[in-house]
C-alpha positions as CSV (number, residue, x, y, z in Angstrom):
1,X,0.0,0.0,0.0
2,X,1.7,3.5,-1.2
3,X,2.1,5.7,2.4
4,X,-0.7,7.9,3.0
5,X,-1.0,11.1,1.1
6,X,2.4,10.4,-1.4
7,X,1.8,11.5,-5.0
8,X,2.8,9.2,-7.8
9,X,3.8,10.3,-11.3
10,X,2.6,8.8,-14.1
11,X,5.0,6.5,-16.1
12,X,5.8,4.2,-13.1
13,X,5.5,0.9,-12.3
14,X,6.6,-1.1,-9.4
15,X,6.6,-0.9,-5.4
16,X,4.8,2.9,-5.1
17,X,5.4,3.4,-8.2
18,X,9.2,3.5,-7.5
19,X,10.4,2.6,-11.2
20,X,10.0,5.0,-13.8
21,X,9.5,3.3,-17.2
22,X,9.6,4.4,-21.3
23,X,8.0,1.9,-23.7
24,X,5.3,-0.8,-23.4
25,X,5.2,-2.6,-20.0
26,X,4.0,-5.7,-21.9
27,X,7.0,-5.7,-23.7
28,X,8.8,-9.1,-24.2
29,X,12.3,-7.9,-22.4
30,X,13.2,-5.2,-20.3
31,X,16.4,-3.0,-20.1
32,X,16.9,-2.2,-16.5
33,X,19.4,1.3,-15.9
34,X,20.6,1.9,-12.7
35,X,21.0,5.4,-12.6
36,X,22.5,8.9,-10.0
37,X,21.3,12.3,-11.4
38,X,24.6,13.8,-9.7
39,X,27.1,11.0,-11.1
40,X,29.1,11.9,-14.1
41,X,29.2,7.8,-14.8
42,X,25.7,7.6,-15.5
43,X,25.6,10.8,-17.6
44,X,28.0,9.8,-19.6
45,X,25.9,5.8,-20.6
46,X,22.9,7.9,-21.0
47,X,24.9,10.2,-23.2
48,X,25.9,7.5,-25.2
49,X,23.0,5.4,-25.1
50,X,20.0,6.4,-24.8
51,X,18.7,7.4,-28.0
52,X,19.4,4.3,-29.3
53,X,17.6,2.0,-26.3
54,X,14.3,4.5,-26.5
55,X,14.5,3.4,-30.4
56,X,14.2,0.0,-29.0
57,X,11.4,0.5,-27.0
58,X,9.7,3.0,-29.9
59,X,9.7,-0.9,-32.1
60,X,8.3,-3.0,-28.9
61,X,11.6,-4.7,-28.4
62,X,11.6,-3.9,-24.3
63,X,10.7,-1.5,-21.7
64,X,13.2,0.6,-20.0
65,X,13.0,0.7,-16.5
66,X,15.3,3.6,-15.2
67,X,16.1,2.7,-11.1
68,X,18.0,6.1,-9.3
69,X,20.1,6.0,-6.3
70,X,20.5,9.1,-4.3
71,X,24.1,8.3,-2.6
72,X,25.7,11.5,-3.8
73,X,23.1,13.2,-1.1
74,X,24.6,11.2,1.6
75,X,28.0,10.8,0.6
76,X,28.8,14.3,-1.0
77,X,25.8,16.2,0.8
78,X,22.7,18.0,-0.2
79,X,19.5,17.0,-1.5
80,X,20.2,17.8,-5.8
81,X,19.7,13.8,-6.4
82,X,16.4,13.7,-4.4
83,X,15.1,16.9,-6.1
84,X,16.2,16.3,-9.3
85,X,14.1,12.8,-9.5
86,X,11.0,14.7,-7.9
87,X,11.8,17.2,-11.3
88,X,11.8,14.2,-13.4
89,X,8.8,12.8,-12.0
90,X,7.0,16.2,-12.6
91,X,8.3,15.5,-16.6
92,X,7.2,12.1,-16.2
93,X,3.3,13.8,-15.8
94,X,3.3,15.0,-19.1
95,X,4.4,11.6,-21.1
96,X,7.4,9.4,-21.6
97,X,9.0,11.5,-24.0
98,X,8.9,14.3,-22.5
99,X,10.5,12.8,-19.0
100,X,13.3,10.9,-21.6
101,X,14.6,14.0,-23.0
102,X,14.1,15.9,-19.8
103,X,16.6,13.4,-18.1
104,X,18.7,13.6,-21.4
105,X,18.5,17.6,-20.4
106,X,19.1,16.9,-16.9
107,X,22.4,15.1,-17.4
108,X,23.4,17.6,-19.8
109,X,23.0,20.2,-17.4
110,X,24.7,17.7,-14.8
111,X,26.7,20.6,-12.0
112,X,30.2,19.8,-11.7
113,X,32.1,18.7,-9.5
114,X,29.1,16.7,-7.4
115,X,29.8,18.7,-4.4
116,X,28.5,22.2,-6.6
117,X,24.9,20.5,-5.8
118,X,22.6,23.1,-8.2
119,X,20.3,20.2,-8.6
120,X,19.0,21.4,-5.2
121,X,17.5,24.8,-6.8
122,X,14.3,25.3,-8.5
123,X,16.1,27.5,-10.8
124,X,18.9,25.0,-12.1
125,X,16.0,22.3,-12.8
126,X,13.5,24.6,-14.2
127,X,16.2,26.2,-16.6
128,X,17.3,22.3,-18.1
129,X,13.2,22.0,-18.9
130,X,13.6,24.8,-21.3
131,X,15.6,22.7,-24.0
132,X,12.4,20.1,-23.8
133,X,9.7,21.2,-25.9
134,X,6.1,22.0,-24.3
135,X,7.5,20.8,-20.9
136,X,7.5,24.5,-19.2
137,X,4.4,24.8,-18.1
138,X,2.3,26.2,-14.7
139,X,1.7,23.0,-13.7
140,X,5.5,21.4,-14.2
141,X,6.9,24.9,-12.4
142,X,4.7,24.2,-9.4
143,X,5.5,20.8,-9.2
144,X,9.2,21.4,-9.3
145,X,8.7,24.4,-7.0
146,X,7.1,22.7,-4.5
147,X,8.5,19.6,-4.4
148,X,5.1,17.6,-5.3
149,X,7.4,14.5,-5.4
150,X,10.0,15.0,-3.1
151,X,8.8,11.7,-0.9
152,X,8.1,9.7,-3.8
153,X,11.6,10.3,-4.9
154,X,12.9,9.4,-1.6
155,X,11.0,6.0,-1.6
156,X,12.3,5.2,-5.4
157,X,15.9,6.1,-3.7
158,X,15.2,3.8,-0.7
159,X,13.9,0.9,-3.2
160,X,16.8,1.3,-5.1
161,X,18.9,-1.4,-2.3
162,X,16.4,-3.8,-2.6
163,X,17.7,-5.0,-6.0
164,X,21.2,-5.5,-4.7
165,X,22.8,-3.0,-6.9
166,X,25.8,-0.9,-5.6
167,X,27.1,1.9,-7.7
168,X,26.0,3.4,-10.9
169,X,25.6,2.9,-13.4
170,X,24.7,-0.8,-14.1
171,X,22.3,-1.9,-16.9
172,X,20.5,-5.4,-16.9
173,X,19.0,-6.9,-19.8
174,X,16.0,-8.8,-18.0
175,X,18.1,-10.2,-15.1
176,X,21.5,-10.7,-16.9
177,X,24.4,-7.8,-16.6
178,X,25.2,-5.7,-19.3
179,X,28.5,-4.0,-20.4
180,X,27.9,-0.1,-20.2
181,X,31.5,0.7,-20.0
182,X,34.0,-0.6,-22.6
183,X,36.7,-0.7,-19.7
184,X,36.5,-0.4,-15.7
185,X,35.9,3.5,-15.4
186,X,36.5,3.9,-19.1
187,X,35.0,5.9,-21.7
188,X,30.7,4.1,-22.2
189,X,30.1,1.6,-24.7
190,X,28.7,2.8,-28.1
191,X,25.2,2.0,-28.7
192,X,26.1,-0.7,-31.5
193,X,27.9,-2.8,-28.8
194,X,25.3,-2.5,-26.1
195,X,22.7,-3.1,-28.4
196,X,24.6,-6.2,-29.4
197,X,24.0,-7.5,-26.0
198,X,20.5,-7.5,-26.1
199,X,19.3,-11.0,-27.3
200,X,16.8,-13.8,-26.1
């Protein structure tokens, strides 16, 4: 039973809703991301990849299921991973394609170094909805101001240890790993490589 009162975005599936989703949830497969807003790993695999795995989903190959951790908030400090989900959430309201290329937009608009946590202002997450067209609107702001999701993105966070991941990112392709660097902390794989993995 979701805790009393928590609001849900659309496009999610799982325990309260804690996995956001692009594609068909009937899907034959799914390709599982595990994901940080505020780490530059998992910026750079969605930089590289995915364009080519919503393509995938587009045809009805799989669902993406995107999983975020919030350990920069712990580790680092501040709240930037937290907020930024509740942002994306707030995207997720006004359709999958809007949410994907708001967390493209969101992870080009990644602050650096983690510590410089603008993901915490309204400001920095309202200015990285611009670049997604028809996103900006009095409802998103308010959501995003407010912090409509804040304790829906905390339970997504919390749910994210029940799958036994540590780290991001990490990709699955139902329940089997997938490569998403081409080396240990080296340069992402290209989409024709990932993609490659991706059989029955």
């Amino acid at each position: 039973m979701n805790p009393a009162n928590m609001e849900i975005p659309a496009q999610t599936t799982g325990v309260d809703g804690s996995v956001l989703y692009y594609g068909k949830l009937d899907s034959p497969h799914a390709v599982h991301f595990f994901l940080e807003l505020r780490d530059r790993g998992s910026a750079h695999v969605m930089e590289s990849l995915l364009d080519s795995v919503r393509e995938g989903a587009d045809a009805g190959k799989y669902v993406v299921k995107f999983h975020f951790n919030g350990a920069f908030d712990d580790t680092v400090g501040g709240s930037g991973s937290h907020r930024a989900l509740s942002a994306l959430g707030a995207a997720a309201d006004a359709g999958q394609n809007a949410f994907a290329d708001y967390l493209a937009a969101l992870f080009k608009a990644q602050p650096f170094p983690p510590g410089y946590d603008r993901f915490a202002e309204a400001d920095t997450l309202l200015t990285a909805a611009d670049s997604v067209a028809g996103l900006r609107s009095a409802d998103f702001d308010r959501k995003v101001n407010e912090g409509t999701y804040l304790q829906w993105a905390g339970k997504a966070i919390a749910d994210f240890e029940s799958y036994g991941v540590i780290g991001t990112p990490i990709a699955w392709y139902d329940d089997n790993d997938i490569h998403v660097f081409t080396v240990p902390d080296g340069p992402a794989v290209s989409p024709q490589d990932f993609l490659a993995e991706l059989h029955d």
